[in-house]
DSSP file (Angstrom, degrees, kcal/mol; ACC not computed):
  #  RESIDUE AA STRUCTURE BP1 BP2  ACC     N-H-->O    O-->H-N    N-H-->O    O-->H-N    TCO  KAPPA ALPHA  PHI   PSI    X-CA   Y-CA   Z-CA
    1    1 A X              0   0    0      0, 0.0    29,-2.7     0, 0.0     2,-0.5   0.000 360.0 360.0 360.0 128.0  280.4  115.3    5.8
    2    2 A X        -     0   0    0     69,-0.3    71,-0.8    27,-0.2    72,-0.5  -0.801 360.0-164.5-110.2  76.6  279.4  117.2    2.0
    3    3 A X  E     -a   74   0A   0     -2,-0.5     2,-0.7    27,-0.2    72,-0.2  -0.358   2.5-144.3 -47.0 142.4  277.5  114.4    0.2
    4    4 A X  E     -a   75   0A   0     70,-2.3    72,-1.2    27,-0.2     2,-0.8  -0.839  19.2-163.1-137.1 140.1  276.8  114.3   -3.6
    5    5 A X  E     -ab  76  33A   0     27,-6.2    29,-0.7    -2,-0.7     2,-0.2  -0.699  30.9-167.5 -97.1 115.1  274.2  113.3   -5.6
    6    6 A X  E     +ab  77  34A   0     70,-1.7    72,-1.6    -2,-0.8    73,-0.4  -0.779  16.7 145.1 -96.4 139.3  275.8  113.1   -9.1
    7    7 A X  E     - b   0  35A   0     27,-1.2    29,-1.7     1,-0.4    30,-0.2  -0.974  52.7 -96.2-158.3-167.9  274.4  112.8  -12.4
    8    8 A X  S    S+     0   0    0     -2,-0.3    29,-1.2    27,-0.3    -1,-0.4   0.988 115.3  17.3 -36.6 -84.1  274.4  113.8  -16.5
    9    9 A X  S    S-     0   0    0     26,-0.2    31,-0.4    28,-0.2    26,-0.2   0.717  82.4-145.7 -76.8 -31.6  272.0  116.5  -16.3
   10   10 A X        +     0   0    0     24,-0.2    30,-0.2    28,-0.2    53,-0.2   0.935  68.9  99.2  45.1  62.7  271.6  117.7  -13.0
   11   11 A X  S    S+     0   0    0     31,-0.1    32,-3.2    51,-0.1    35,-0.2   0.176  82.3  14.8-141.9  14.8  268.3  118.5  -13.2
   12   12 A X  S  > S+     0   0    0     30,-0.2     4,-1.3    34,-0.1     5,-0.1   0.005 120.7  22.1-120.9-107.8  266.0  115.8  -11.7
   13   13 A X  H >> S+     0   0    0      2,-0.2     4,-3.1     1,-0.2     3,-1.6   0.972 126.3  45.3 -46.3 -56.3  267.2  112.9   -9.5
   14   14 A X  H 3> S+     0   0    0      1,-0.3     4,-2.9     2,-0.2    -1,-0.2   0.954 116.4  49.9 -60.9 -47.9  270.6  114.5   -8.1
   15   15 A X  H 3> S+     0   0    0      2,-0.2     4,-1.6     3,-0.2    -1,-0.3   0.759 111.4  47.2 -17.8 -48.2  268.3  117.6   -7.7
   16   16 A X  H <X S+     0   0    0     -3,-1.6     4,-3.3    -4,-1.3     5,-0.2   0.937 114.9  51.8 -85.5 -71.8  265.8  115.1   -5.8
   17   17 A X  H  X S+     0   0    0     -4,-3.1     4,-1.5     1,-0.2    -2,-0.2   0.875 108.6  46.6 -31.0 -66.6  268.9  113.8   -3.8
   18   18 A X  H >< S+     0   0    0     -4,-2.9     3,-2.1    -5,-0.4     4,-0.4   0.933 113.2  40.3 -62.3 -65.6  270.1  116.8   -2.7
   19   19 A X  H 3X S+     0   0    0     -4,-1.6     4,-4.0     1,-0.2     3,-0.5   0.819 118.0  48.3 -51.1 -37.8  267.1  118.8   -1.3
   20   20 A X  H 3X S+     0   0    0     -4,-3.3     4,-1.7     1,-0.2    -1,-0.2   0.813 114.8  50.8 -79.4 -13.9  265.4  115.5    0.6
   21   21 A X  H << S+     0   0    0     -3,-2.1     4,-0.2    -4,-1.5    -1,-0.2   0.577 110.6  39.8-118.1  28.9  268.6  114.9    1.8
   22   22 A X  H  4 S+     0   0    0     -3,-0.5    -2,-0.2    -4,-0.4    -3,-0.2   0.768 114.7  60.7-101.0 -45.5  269.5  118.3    3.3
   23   23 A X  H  < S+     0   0    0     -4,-4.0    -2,-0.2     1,-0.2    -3,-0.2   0.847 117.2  25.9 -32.3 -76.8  265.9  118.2    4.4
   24   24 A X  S  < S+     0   0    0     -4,-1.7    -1,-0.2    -5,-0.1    -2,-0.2   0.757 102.9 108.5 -61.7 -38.3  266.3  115.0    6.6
   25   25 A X        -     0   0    0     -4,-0.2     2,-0.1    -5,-0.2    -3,-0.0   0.018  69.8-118.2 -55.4 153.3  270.1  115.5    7.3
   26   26 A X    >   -     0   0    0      1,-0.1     3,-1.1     4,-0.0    -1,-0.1  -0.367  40.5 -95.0 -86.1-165.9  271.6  116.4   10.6
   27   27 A X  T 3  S+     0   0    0      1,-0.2    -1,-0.1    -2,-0.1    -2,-0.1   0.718 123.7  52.7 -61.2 -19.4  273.6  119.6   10.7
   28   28 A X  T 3  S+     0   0    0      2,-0.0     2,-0.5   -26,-0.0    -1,-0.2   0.649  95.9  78.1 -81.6 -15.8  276.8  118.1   10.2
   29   29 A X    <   -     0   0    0     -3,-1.1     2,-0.5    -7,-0.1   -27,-0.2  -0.721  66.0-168.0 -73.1 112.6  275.6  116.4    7.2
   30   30 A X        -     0   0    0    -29,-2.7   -27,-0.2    -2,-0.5    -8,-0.1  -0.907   7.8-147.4-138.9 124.5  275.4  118.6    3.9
   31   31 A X        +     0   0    0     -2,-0.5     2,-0.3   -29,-0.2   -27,-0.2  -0.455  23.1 162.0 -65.7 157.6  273.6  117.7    0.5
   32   32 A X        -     0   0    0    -18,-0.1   -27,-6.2    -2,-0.1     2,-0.2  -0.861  14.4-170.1-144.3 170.5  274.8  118.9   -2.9
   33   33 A X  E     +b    5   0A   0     -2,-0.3     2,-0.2   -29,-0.2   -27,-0.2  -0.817  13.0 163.5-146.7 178.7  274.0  117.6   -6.2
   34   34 A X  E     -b    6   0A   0    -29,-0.7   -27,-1.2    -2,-0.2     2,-0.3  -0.842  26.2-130.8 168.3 165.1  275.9  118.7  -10.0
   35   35 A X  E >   -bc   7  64A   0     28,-2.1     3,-1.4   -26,-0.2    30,-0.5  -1.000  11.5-141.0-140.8 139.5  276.1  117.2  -13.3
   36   36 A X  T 3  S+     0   0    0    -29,-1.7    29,-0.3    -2,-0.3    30,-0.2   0.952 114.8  31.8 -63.4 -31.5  279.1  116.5  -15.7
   37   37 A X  T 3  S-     0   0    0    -29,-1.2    -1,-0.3   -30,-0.2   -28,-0.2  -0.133  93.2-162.8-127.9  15.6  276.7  117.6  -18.4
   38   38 A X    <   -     0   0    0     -3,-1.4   -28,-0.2    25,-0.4   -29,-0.2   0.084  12.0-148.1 -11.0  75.4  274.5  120.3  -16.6
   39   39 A X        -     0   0    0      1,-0.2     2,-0.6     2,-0.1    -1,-0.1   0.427  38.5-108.2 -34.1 -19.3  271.2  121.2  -18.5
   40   40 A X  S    S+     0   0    0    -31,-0.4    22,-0.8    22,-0.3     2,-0.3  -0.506  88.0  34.4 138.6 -66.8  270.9  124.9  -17.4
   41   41 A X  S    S-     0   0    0     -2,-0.6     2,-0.4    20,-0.2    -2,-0.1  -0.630  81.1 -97.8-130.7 169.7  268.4  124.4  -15.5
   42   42 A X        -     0   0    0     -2,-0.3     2,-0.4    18,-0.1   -30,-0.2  -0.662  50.5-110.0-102.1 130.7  266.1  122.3  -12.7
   43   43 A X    >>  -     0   0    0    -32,-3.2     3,-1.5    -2,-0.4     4,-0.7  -0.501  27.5-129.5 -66.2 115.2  263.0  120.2  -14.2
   44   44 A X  H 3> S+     0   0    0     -2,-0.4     4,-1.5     1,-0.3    -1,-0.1   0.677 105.1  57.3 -28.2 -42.2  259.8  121.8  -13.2
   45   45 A X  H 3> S+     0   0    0      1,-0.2     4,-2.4     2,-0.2    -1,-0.3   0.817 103.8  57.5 -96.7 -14.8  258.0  119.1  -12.0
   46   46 A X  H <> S+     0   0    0     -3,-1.5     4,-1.3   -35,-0.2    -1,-0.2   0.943 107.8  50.2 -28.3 -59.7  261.1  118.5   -9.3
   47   47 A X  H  < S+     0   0    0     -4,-0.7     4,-0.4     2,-0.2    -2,-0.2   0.579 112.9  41.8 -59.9 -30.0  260.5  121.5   -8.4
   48   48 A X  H  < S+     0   0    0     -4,-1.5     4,-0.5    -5,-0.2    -2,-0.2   0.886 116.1  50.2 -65.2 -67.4  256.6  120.7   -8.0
   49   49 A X  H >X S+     0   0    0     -4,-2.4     4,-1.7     2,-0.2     3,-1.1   0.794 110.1  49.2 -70.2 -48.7  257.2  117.5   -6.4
   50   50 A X  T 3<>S+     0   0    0     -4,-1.3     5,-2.8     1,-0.3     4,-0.3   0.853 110.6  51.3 -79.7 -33.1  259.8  119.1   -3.8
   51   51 A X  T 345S+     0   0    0     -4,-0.4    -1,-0.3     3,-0.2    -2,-0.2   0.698 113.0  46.1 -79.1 -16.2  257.2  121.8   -2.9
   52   52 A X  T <45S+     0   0    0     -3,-1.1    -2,-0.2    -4,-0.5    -1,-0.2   0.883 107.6  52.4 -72.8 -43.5  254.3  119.0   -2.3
   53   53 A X  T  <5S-     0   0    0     -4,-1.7    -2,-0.2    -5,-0.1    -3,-0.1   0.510 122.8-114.7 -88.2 -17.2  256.4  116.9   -0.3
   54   54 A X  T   5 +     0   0    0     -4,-0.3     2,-0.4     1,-0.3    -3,-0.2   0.997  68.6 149.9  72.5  44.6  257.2  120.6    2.0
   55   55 A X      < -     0   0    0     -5,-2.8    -1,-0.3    -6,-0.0    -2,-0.1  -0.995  49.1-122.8-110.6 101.8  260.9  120.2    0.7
   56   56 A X        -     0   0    0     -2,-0.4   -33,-0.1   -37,-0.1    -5,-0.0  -0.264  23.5-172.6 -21.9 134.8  262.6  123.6    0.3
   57   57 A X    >   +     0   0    0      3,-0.1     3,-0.8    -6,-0.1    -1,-0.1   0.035  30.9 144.2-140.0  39.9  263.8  124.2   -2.9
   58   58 A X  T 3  S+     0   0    0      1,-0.3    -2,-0.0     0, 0.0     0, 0.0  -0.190  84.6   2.6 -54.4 126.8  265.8  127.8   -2.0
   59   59 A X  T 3  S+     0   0    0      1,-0.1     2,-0.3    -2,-0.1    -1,-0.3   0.851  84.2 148.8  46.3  34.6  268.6  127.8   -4.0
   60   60 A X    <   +     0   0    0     -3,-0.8     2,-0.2     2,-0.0    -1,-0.1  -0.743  24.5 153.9 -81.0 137.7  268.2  124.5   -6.1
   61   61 A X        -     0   0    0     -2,-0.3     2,-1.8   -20,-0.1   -20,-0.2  -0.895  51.4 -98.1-162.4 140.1  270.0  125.3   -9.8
   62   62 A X        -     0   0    0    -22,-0.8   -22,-0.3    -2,-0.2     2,-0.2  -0.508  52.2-178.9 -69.9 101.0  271.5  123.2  -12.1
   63   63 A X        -     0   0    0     -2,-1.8   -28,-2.1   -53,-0.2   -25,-0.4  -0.509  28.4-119.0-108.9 153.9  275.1  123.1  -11.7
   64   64 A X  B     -c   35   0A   0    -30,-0.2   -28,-0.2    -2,-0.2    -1,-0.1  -0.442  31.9-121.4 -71.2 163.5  278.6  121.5  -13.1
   65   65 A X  S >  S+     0   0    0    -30,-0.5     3,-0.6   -29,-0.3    -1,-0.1   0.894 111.2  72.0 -74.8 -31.4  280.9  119.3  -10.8
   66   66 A X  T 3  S+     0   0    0      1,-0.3     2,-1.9   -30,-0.2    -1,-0.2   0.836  95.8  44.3 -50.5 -51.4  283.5  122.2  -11.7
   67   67 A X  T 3  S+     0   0    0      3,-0.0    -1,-0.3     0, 0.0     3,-0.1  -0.214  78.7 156.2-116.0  43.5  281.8  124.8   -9.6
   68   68 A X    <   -     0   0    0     -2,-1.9     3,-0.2    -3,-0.6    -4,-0.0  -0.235  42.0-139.9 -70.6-173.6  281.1  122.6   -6.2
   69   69 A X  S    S+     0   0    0      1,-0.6     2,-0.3     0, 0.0    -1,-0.2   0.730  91.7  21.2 -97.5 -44.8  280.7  125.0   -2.6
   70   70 A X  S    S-     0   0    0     -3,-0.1     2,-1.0   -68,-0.0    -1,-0.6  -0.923  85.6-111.6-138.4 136.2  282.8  122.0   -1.2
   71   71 A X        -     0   0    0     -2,-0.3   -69,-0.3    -3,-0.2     0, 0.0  -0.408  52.9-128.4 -57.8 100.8  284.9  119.5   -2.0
   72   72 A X        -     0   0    0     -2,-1.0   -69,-0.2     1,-0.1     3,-0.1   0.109  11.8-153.3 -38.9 178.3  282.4  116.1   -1.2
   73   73 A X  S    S+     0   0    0    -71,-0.8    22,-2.0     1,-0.4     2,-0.3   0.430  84.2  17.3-105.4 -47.8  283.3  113.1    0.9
   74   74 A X  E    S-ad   3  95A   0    -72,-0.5   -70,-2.3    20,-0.2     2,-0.4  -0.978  72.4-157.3-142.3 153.9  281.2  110.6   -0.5
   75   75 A X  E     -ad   4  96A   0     20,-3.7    22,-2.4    -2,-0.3     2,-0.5  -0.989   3.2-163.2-141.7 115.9  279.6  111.0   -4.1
   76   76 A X  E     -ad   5  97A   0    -72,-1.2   -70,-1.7    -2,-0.4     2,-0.5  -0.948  10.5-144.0-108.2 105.9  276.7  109.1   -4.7
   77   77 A X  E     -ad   6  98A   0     20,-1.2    22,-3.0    -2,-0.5   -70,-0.1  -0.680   8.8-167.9 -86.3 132.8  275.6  108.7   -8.9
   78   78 A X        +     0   0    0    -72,-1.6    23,-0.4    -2,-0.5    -1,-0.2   0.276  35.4 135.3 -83.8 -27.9  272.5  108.6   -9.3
   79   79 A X        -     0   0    0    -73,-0.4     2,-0.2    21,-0.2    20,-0.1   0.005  37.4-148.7 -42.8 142.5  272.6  107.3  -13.4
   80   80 A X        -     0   0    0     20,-0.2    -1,-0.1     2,-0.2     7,-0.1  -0.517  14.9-122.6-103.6 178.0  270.4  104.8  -14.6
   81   81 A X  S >> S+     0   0    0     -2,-0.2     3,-1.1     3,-0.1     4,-0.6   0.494  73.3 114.9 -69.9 -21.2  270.9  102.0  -17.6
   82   82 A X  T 34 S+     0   0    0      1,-0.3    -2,-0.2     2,-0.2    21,-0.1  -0.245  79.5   3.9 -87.3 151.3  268.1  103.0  -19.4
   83   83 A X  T 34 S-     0   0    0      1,-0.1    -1,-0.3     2,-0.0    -3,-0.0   0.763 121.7 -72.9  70.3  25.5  268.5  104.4  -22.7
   84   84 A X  T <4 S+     0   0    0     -3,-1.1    -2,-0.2     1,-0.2     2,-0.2   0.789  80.8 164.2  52.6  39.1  272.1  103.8  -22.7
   85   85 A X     <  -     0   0    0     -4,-0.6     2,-0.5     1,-0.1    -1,-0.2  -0.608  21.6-150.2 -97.6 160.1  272.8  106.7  -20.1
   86   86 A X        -     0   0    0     -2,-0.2    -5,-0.1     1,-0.1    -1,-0.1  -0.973  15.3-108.5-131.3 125.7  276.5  106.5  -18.4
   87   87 A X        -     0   0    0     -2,-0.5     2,-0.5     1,-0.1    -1,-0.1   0.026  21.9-120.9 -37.6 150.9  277.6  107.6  -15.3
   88   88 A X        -     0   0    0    -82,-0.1     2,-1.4     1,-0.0    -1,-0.1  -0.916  27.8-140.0-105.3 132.6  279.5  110.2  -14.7
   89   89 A X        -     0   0    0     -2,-0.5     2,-0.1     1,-0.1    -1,-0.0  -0.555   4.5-151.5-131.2 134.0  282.7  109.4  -12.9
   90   90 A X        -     0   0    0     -2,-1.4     2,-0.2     1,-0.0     4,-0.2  -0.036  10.8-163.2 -42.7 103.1  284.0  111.5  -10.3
   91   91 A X        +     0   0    0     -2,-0.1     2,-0.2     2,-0.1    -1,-0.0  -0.636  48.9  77.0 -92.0 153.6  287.9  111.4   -9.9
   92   92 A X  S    S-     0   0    0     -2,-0.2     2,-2.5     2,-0.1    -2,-0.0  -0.525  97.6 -62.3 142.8 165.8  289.6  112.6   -6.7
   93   93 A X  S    S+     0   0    0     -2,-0.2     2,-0.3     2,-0.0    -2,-0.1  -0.252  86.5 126.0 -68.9  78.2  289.8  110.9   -3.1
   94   94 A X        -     0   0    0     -2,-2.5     2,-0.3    -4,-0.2   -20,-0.2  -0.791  67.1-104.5-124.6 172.6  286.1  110.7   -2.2
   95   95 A X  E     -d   74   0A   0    -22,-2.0   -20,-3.7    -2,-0.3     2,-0.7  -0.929  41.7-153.0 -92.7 149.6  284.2  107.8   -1.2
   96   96 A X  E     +d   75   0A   0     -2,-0.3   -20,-0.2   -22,-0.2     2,-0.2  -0.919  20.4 164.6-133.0 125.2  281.9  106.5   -4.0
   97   97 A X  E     -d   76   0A   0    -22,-2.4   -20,-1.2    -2,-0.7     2,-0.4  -0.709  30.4-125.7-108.7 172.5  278.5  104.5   -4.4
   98   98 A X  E     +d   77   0A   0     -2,-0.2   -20,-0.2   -22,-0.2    57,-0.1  -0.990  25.0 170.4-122.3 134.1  276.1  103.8   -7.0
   99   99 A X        -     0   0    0    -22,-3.0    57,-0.1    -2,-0.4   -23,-0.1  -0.496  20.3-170.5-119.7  53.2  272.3  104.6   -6.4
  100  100 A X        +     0   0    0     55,-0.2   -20,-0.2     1,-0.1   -21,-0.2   0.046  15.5 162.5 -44.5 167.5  271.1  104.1   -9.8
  101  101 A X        -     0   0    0    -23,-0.4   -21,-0.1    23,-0.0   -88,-0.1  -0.709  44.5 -97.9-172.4 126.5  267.4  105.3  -10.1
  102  102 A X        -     0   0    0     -2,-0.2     2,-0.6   -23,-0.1   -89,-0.1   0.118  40.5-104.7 -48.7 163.0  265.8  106.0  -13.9
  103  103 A X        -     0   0    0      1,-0.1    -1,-0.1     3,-0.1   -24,-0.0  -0.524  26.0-162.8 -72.5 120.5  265.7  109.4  -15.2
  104  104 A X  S >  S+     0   0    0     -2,-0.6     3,-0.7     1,-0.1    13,-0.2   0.514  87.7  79.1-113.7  15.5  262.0  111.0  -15.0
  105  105 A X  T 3  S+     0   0    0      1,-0.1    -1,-0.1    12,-0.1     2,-0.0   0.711  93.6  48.6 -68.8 -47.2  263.1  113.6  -17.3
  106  106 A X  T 3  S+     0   0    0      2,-0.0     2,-0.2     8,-0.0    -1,-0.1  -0.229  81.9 127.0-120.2  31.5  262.5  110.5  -20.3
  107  107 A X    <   +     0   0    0     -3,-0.7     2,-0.3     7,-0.1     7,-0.1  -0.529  35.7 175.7 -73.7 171.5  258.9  109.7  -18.7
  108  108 A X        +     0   0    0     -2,-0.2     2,-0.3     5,-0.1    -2,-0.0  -0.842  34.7  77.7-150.0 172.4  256.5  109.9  -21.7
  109  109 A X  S    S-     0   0    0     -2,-0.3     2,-0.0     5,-0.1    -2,-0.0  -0.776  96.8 -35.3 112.5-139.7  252.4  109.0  -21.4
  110  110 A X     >  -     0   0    0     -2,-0.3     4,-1.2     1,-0.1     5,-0.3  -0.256  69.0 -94.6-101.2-172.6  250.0  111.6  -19.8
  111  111 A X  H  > S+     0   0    0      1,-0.3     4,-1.6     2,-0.2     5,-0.1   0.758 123.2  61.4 -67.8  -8.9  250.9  114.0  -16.7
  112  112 A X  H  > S+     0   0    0      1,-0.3     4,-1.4     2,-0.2    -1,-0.3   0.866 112.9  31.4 -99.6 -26.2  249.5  111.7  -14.4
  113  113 A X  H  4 S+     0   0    0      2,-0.2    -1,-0.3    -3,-0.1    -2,-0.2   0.784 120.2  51.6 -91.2 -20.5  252.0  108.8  -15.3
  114  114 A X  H  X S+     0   0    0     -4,-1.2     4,-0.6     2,-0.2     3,-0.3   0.698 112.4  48.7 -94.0 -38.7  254.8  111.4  -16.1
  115  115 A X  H >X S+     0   0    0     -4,-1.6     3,-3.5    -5,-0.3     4,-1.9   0.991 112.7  57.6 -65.2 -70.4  253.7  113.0  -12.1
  116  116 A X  H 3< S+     0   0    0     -4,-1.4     4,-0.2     1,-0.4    -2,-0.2   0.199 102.0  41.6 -99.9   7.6  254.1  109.4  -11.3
  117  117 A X  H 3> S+     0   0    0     -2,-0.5     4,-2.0    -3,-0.3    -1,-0.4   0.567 113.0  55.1-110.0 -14.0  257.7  108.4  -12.3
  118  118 A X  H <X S+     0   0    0     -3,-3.5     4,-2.3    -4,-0.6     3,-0.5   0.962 117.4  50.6 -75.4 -46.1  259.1  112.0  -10.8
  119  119 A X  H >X>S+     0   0    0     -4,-1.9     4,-2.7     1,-0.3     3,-0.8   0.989 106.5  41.0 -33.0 -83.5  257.2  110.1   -8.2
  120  120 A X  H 345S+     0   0    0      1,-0.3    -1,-0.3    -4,-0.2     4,-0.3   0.816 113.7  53.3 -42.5 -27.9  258.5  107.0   -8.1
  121  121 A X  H 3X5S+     0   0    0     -4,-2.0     4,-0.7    -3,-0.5    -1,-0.3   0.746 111.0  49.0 -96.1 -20.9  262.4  108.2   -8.5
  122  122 A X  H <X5S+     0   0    0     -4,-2.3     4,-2.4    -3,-0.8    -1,-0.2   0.704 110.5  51.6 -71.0 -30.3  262.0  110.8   -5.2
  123  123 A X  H  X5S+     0   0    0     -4,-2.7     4,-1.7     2,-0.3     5,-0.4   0.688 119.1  42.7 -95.5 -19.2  260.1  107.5   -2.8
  124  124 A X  H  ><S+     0   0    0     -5,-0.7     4,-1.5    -4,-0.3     5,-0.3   0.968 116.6  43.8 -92.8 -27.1  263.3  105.6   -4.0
  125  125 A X  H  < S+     0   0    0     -4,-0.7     4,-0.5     2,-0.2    -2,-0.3   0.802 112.6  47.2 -47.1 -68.4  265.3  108.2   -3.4
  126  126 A X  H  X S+     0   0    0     -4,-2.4     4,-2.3     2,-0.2     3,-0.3   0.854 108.0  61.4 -66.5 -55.1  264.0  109.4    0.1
  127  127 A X  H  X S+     0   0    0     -4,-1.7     4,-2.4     1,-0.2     5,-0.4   0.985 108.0  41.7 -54.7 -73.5  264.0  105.5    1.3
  128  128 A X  H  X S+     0   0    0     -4,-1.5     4,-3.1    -5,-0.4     5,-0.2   0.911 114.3  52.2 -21.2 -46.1  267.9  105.3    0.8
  129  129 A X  H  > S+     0   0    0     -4,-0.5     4,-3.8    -5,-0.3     3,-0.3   0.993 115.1  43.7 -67.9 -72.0  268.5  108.8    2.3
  130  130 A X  H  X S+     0   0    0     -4,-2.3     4,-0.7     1,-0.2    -2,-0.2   0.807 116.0  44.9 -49.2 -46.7  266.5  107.7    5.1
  131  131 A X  H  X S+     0   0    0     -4,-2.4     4,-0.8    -5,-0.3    -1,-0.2   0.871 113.9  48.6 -22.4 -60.0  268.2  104.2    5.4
  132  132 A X  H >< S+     0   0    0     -4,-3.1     3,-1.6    -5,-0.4    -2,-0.2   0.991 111.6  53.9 -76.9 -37.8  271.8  105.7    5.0
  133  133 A X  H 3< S+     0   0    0     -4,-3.8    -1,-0.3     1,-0.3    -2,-0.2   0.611 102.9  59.9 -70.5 -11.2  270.7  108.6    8.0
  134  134 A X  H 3< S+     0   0    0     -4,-0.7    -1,-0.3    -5,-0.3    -2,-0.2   0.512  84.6  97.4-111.8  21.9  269.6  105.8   10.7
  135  135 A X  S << S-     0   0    0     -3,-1.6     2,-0.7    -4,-0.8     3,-0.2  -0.312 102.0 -89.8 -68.9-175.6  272.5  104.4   10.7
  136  136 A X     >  +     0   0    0      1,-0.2     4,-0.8    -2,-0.1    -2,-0.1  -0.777  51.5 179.4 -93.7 131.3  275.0  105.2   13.3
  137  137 A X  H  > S+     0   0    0     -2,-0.7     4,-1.4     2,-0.2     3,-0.4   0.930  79.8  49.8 -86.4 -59.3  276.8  108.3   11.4
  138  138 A X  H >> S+     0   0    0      1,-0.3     3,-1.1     2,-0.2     4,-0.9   0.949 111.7  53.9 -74.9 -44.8  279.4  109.2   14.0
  139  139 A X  H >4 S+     0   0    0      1,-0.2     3,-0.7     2,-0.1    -1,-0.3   0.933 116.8  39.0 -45.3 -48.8  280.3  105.3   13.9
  140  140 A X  H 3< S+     0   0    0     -4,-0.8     3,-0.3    -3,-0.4     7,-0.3   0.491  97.4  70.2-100.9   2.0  280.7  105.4   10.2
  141  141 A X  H << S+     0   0    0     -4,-1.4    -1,-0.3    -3,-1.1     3,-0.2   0.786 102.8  48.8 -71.3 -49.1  282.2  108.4    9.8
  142  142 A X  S << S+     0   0    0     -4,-0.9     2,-0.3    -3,-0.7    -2,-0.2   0.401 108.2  54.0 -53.9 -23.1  285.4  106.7   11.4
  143  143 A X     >  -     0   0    0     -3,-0.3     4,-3.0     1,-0.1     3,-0.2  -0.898  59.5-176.0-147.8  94.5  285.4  103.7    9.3
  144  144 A X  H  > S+     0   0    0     -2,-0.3     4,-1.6     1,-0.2     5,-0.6   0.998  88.9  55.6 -41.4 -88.0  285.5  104.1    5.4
  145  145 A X  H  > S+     0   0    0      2,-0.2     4,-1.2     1,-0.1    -1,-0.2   0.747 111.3  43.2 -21.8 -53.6  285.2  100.5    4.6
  146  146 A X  H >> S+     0   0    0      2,-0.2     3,-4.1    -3,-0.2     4,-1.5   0.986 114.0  58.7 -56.2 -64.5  281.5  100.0    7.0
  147  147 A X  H 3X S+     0   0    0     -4,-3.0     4,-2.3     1,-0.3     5,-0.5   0.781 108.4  40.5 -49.3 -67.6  280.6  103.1    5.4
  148  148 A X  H 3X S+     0   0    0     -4,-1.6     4,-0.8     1,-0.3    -1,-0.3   0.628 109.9  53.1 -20.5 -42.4  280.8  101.8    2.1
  149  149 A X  H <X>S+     0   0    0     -3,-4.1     4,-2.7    -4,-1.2     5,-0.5   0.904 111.0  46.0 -73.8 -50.6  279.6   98.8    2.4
  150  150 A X  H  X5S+     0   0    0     -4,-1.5     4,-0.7    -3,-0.2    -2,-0.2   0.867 112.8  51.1 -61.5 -32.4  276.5  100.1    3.9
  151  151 A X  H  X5S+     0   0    0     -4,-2.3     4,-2.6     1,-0.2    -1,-0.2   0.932 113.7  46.4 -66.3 -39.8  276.3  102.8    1.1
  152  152 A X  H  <5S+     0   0    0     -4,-0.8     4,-0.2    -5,-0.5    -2,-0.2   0.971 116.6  50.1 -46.9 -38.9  276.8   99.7   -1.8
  153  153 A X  H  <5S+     0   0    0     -4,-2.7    -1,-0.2     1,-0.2    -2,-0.2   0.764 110.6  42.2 -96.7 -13.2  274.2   97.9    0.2
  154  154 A X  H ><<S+     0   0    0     -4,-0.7     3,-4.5    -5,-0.5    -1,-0.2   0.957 102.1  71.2 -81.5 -34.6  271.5  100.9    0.4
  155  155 A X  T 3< S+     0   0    0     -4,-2.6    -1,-0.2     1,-0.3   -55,-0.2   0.522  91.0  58.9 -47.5 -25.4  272.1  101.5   -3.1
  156  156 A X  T 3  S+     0   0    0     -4,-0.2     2,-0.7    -3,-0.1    -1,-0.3   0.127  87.5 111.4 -83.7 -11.1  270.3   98.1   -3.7
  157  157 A X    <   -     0   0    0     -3,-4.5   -29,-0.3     2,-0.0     2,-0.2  -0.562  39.6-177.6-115.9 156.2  266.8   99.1   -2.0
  158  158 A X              0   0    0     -2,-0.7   -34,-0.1     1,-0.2    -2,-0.1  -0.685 360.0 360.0-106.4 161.3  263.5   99.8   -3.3
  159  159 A X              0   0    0     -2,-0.2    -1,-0.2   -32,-0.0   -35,-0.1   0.565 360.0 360.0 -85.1 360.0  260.6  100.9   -0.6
C-alpha cells in the first residue's frame, strides 16, 4: 500500500507524514508526501525535528504530486483552516482522508514556541500514524469501506 501525505507546500507536515510513517511502517506499507504548490524545498526545522526524534531524513525533498515514485492508494491531506489555507484535492481512484493539522511553517514568537508547534504538528501526526498501523492492516487492506472509516475516524485524534 503507497500512502500520501498531501499538502500546499510540501515542506513541513506532509514531509513530517511521510518520514515518521516510513519509519514506523511495515515493509509493505510505503510513505510519500508532495504538494500541489511545492515550495522548493524542506523546512529546516523538520529536518531538525526528524533528526531528534532518530527519524531518517535520506532523501526527504520537496516535491509536486506530478512527479510521484508510485501511484498512492490512500492520500491523506494534511491542510489546515487556518489562515484560509485549502486543500489540495487529489483526483484519480485512491482512497482519501482528511488529517488536518496547522502549518508550523506560519508559527511566529521565539524559537522555543516556533520549536514547539513543529512540535506539536509531528506528536499529532505520529499518534494517528501509530493509530492507523495497529490496526489489523491485512484485514483492511481487503475492505475499502472499514479502511475509511477508520482513516475519517483517526483523522479526528489528538494525543
Amino acid at each position: 500500500m503507497n500512502v500520501l501525505f498531501l499538502c500546499t507546500g510540501n515542506s513541513c507536515r506532509s514531509i513530517l507524514g511521510e518520514a515518521t510513517f516510513n519509519h514506523l511502517a511495515p515493509a509493505s506499507w510505503r510513505g510519500m508526501s508532495a504538494g500541489s504548490k511545492p515550495t522548493g524545498q524542506v523546512h529546516l526545522r523538520s529536518l531538525a525535528l526528524l533528526n531528534r526524534e532518530g527519524i531518517s531524513t535520506e532523501g526527504l525533498h520537496s516535491k509536486s504530486w506530478d512527479n510521484l515514485p508510485q501511484t498512492p492508494d490512500i492520500v491523506i491531506t494534511v491542510c489546515a483552516g487556518a489562515a484560509g489555507e485549502t486543500c489540495p484535492a487529489y483526483l484519480g481512484p485512491v482512497l482519501r482522508t482528511h488529517w488536518g493539522v496547522e502549518d508550523p511553517a506560519h508559527a511566529t514568537g521565539s524559537d522555543e514556541e516556533v520549536d514547539a508547534a513543529f512540535m506539536t504538528a509531528y506528536r499529532i501526526l505520529r499518534h494517528r500514524i501509530e493509530t492507523l498501523l495497529a490496526l489489523p492492516l491485512a484485514e483492511l487492506e481487503n475492505d475499502p469501506a472499514r479502511l475509511k472509516a477508520e482513516l475519517d475516524r483517526i483523522g479526528n485524534l489528538l494525543p
